[in-house]
C-alpha positions in Angstrom: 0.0 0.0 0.0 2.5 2.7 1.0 4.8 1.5 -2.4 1.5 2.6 -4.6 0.9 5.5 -2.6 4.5 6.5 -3.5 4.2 5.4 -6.9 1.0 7.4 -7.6 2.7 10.8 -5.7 6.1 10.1 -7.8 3.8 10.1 -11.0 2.1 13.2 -10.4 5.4 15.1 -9.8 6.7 13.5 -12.8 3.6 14.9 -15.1 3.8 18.4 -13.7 7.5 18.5 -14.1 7.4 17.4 -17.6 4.4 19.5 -18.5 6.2 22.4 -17.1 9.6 21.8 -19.4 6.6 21.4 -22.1 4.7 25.0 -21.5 8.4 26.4 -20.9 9.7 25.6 -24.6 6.4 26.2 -26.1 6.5 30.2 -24.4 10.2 31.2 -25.2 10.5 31.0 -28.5 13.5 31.1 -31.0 15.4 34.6 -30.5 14.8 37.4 -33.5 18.5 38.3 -33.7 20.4 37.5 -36.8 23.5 38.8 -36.7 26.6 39.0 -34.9 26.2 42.9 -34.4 22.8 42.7 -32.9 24.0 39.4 -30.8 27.0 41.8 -29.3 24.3 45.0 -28.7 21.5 42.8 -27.1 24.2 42.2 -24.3 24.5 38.4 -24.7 27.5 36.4 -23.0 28.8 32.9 -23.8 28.8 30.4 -21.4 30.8 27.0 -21.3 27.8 23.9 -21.5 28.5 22.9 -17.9 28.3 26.1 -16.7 24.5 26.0 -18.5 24.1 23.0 -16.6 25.7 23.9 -13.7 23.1 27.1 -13.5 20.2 25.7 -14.7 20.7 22.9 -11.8 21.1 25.6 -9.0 17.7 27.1 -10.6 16.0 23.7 -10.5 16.8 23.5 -7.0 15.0 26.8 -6.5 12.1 26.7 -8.3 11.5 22.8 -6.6 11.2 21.0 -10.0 12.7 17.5 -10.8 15.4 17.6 -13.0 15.0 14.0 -14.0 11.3 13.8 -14.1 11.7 10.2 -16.5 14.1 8.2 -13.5 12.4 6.7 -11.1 14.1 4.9 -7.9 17.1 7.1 -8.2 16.3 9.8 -5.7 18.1 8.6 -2.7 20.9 7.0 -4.8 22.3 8.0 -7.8 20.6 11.2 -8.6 22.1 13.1 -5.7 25.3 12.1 -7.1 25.0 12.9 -10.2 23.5 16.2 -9.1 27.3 17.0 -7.0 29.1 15.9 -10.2 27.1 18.4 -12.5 27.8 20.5 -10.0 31.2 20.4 -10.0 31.3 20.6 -14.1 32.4 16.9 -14.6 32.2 14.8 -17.1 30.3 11.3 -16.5 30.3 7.7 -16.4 27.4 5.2 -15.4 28.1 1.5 -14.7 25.4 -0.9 -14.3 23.2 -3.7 -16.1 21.1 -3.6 -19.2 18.1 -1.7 -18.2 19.3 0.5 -15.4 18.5 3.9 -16.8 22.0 4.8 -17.7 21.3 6.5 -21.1 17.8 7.8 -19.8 19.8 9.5 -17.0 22.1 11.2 -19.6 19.0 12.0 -22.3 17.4 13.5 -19.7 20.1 16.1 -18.7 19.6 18.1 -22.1 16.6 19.6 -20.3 19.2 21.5 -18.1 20.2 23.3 -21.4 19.4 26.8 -22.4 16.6 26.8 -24.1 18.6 28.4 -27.4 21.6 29.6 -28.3 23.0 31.4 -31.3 25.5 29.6 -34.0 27.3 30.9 -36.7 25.1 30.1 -39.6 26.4 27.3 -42.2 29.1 26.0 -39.3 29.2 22.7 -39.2 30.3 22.4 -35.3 28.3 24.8 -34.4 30.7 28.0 -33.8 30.2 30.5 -30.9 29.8 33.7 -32.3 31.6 35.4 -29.6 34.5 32.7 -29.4 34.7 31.0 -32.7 37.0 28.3 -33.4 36.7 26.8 -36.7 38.0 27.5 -40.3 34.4 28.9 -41.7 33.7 30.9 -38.7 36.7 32.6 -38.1 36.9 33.4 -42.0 33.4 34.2 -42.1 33.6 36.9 -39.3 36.7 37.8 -40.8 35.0 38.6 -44.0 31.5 40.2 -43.0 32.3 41.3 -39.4 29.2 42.2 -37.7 27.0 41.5 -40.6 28.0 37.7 -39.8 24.8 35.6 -39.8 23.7 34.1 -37.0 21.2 31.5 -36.4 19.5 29.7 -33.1 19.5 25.8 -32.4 17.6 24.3 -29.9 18.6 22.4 -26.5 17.3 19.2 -28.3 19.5 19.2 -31.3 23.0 20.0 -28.8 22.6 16.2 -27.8 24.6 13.5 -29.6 24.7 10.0 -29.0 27.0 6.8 -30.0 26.7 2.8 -29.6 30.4 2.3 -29.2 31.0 -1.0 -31.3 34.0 -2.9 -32.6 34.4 -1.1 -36.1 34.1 2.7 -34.2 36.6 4.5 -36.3 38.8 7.5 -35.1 37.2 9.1 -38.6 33.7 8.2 -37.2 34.2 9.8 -33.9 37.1 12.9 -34.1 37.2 13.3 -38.2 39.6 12.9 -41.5 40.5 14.0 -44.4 37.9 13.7 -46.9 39.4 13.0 -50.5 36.0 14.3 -52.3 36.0 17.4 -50.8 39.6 18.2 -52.2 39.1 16.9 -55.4 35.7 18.7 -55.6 37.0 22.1 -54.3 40.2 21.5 -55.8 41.7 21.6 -52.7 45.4 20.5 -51.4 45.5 17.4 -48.3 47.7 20.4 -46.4 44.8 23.3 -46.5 42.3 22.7 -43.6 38.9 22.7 -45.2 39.6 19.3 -46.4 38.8 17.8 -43.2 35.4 16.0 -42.6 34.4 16.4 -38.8 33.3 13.3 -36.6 30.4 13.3 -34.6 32.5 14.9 -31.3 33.5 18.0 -32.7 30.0 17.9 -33.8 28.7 17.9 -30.8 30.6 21.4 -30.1 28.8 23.1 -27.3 26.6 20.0 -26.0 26.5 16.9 -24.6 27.6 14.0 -26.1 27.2 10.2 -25.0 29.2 7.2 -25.8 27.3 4.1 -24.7 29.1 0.7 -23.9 32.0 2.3 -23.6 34.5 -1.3 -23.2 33.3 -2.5 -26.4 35.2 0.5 -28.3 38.6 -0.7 -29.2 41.6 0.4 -27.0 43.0 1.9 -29.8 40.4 4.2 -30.2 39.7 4.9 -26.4 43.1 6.6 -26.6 42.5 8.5 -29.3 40.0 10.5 -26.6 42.8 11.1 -23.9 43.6 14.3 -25.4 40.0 15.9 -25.7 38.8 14.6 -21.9 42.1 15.8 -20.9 43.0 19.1 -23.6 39.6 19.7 -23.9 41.0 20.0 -28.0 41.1 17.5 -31.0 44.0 15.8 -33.6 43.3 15.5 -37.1 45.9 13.1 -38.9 48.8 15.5 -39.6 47.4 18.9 -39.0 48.5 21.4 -36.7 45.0 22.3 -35.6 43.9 23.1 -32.0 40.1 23.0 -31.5 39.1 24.0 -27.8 35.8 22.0 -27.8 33.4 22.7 -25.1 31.6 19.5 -24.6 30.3 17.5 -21.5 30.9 13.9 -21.7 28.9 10.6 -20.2 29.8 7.5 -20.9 27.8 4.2 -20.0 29.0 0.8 -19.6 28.6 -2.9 -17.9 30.9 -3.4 -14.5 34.1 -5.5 -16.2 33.2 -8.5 -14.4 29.4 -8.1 -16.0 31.3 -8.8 -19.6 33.6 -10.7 -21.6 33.4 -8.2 -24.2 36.1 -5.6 -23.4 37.5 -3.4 -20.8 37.8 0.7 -20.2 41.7 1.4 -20.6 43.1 3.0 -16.9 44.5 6.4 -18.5 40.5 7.4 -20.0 39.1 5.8 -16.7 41.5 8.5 -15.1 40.4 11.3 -17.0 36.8 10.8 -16.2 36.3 12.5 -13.1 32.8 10.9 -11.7 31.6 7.6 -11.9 29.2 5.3 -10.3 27.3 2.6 -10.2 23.4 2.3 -10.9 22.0 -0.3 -8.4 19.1 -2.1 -9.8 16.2 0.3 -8.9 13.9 -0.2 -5.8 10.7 -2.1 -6.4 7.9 0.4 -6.2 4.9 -1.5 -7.3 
């Protein structure tokens, strides 16, 4: 009796925080400004992804609502946990069995996102226009200045998302150099707009989740050593620097759960929070 008086109350708290996130995005609606000039005059200030989580937690806490209104059985466990690691702007990993709401824990945290936030228009990593960092954006700015184009993408599309399996590539994840795009633009393997972006530095300025993280090759778990630890990415032989803001989580089965692989030490090192999800409490 007092589990499905629990149950019920948790469910009710869940609706109204969900409705809530729902009458929030449907009232603020996509920003009018479109270009850099009227971004810099309308007072706007960058911040890093963690701190938009870190902020939007603290405001959370204040206003009383649930930041992870889809997780049940984690409120006295893992949630407060994760909470102090958001908190302290770190990046994530979740052990546990199949089914223990490891990636719904990490989908859920993109509702502690702005709601918008402006891009240079036509980047493909979507540029800052206050602290670009590409090739197109610098030049673009460069070239049009304050008339530079700006456009808005939501919280919903700064969330990226990868089953880590045996033929993950370094090309699929960080980027290479694409042979079509030099031929087509007539372009020279030395000159930097040759390079074809992975899904991280897509994920510029939002969160991005590699899940099953043992079953990626060791090879390619060191190729991330440098951006959980630089905070930057390699391209083959380029001399290129990209200061990537991006929160990462990371899932994966407990080593003695699996046969399948293991996390190398060094990128278990550099991720500063981890823990395990317990089964969840039977509420029913």
């Amino acid at each position: 009796m007092i589990n499905s008086i629990y149950l019920l109350q948790y469910s009710l708290q869940s609706l109204v925080t969900t409705l809530t996130f729902t009458v929030n995005k449907l009232l603020m609606e996509k920003p009018s400004i479109q270009t850099l000039g009227e971004l810099k005059k309308s007072g706007y200030k960058s911040k890093t992804v963690k701190e938009e989580i870190r902020r939007n937690l603290i405001c959370s806490y204040k206003t009383k609502a649930n930041p992870f209104p889809g997780v049940l059985g984690y409120e006295d466990s893992v949630i407060p946990d994760v909470e102090r690691a958001l908190l302290s702007r770190h990046n994530i990993l979740f052990l546990g069995l199949r089914g223990q709401a490891k990636t719904r824990m990490a989908r859920e945290m993109v509702n502690l996102l702005d709601e918008w936030i402006p891009v240079i228009e036509g980047s493909e990593i979507n540029d800052d226009p206050l602290a670009p960092i590409s090739h197109f954006a610098l030049n673009q700015i460069a070239e049009l200045g304050n008339a530079t184009p700006i456009s808005w993408i939501h919280r919903t599309e700064r969330y990226g998302e990868k089953l880590a399996t045996p033929d993950v590539s370094v090309a699929d994840l960080i980027g290479d150099v694409d042979p079509i795009k030099a031929a087509n633009l007539r372009l020279s393997f030395a000159d930097e707009r040759v390079i074809h972006f992975g899904i991280i530095p897509r994920s510029h300025r939002g969160i991005f989740v590699i899940n099953e993280l043992p079953d990626l090759q060791a090879r390619i778990q060191v190729s991330l050593f440098n951006i959980l630890q630089e905070g930057d990415i390699q391209i083959r032989g380029f001399k290129l620097r990209l200061p990537l803001d991006i929160m990462f989580i990371f899932t994966a089965n407990p080593e003695d759960y699996t046969n399948r692989g293991s996390i190398v030490t060094p990128l278990k090192d550099r991720i500063e929070s981890s823990w395990r999800c317990q089964k969840m409490q039977n509420l029913v």
